[in-house]
N, C-alpha and C positions, 0 to 999 in steps of 0.2 A: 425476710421482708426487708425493701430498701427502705430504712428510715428518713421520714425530715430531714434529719442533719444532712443524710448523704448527700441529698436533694442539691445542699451547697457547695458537693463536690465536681469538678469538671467531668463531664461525661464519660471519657475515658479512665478514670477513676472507680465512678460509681460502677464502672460495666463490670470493676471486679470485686465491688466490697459486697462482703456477707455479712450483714450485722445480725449474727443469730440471739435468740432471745432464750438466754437457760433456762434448765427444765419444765419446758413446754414439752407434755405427753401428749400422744398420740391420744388422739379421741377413741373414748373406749363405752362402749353399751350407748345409752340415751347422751347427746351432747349435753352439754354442764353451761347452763347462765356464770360470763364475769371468766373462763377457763376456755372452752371452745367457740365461742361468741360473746359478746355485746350488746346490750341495748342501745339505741340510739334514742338520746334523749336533747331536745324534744324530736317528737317523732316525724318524719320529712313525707311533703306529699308529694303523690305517685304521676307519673306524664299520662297514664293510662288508666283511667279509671275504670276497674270491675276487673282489673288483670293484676295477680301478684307480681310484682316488676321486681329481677332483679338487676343491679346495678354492679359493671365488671370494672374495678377500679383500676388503674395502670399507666406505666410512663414505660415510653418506647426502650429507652434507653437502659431498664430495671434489669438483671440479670434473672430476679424473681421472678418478673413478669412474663421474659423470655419462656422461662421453662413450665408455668403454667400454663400459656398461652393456647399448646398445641392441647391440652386436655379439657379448658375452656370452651373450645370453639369445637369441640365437638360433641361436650355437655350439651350446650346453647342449641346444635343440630337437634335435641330429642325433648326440649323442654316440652311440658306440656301447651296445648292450646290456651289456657287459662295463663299460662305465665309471659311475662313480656321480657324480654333480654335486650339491655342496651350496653352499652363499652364509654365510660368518660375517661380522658386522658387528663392526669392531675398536672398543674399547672408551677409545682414546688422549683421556683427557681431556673424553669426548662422552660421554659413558654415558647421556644422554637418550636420542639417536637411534639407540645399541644397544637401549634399551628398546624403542622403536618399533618397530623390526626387527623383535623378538624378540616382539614383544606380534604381530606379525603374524601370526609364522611359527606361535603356539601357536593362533591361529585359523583356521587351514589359508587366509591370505589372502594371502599374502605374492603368488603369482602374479597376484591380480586387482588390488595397490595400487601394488608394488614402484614402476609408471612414475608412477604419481599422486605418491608420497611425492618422488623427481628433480625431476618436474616445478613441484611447489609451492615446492623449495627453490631451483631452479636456473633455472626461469623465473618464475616469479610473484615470486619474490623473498621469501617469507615464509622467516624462519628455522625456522618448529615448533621451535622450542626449549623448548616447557610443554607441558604437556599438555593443556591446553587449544585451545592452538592445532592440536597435532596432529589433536583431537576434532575441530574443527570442519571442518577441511579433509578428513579421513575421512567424516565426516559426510554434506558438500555430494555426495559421489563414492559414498557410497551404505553407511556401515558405520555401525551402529547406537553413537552417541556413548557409550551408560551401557556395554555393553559393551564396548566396547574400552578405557572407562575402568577395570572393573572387572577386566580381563583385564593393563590396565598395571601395575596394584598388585599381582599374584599372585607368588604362588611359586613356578610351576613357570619365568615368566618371566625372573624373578632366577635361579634356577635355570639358565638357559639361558645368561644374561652370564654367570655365573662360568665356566662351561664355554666356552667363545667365547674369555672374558677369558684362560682359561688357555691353549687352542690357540694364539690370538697369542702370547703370550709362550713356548709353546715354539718356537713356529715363526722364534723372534728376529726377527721383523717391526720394519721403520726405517721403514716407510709403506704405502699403498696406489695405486693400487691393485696387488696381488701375489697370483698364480697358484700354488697349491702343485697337487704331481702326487704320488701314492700317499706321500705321507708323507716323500718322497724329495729334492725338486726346487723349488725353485722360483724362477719369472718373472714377469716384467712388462715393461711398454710402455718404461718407464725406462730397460730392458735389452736388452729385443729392438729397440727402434727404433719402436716405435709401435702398437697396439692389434693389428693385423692383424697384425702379425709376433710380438706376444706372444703371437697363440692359434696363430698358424704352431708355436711354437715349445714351446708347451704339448701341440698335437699329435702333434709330434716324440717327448718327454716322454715321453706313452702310448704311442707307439710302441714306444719301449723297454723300457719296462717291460712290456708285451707278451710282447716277446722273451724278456725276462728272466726269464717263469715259465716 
């Protein structure tokens, strides 16, 4: 998981710290409250009412988030009908790459760029840390540069990080990447032991909350 701290590292940086968290085991039989998850206290309301929501926490830039990402988004493909899946981009120190996010998600594009924007930072090597640079590597991939320029300076976009910016902070986020479940719960890889055992355990999650209605 990228911590806080790293948050205040320059991008290039952060693309290569691991701040691993010792002996954290692999989640093993029923997940364990306070070991494979978290409660979230107080408990945070949901944007979908009658749907258990979960909540994909992440910053573009996360090496973490990188490599979760591709198992993510094809969890998200099979959730069930009853569950809602949304993606917030945390806001720690990066508030460019929240923009970008956020400049995507008001262009209903976030689905066709999401692997382009990982893949430009985490293999090509390019920070996008301006807008400019964002532009052009949108661009090359097929998104019209004036508009998505025009769409990053908006208000409904800023509008969007505040909103974001607040959900992190109530959800007491120390890093990413981290899995919240109905407002209630939540995990990460940090926790469970590794990408697959954090949606094991995110599954688990909904299960319960399931029950619980």
């Amino acid at each position: 998981m990228t911590s806080r701290r790293a948050f205040a590292l320059s991008t290039s940086a952060a693309a290569v710290s691991c701040l691993a968290i010792p002996g954290m085991a692999q989640a093993q039989g029923t997940p364990k409250e306070g070991q494979n998850y978290r409660l979230v206290n107080p408990i945070q309301p949901v944007e979908v009412p009658g749907k258990i929501e979960v909540i994909d926490f992440f910053w573009y830039a996360c090496p973490h988030c990188n490599a979760l990402a591709p198992a993510m988004k094809e969890w998200s493909k099979k959730l069930p009908a009853d569950v809602a899946y949304r993606k917030i981009h945390v806001p720690f120190n990066e508030e460019k790459h929240q923009q970008l996010f956020y400049t995507l998600e008001s262009l209903g594009k976030v689905a066709e760029f999401n692997d382009k924007v990982f893949a430009a930072i985490h293999i090509e090597r390019n920070r996008m840390d301006t807008p400019e640079k964002m532009a052009e590597v949108l661009a090359k991939a097929g998104l019209d540069a004036k508009l998505f320029r025009d769409t990053y300076d908006s208000f409904s976009v800023k509008t969007k990080m505040r909103k974001a910016t607040a959900t992190t902070a109530a959800f007491k986020l120390d890093g990413v990447p981290q899995i919240a479940v109905n407002g209630r719960y939540i995990t990460a890889p940090s926790m469970a032991g590794g990408n697959g055992q954090a949606i094991a355990v995110a599954d688990y999650l909904i299960d319960l909350e399931r029950k619980r209605k």
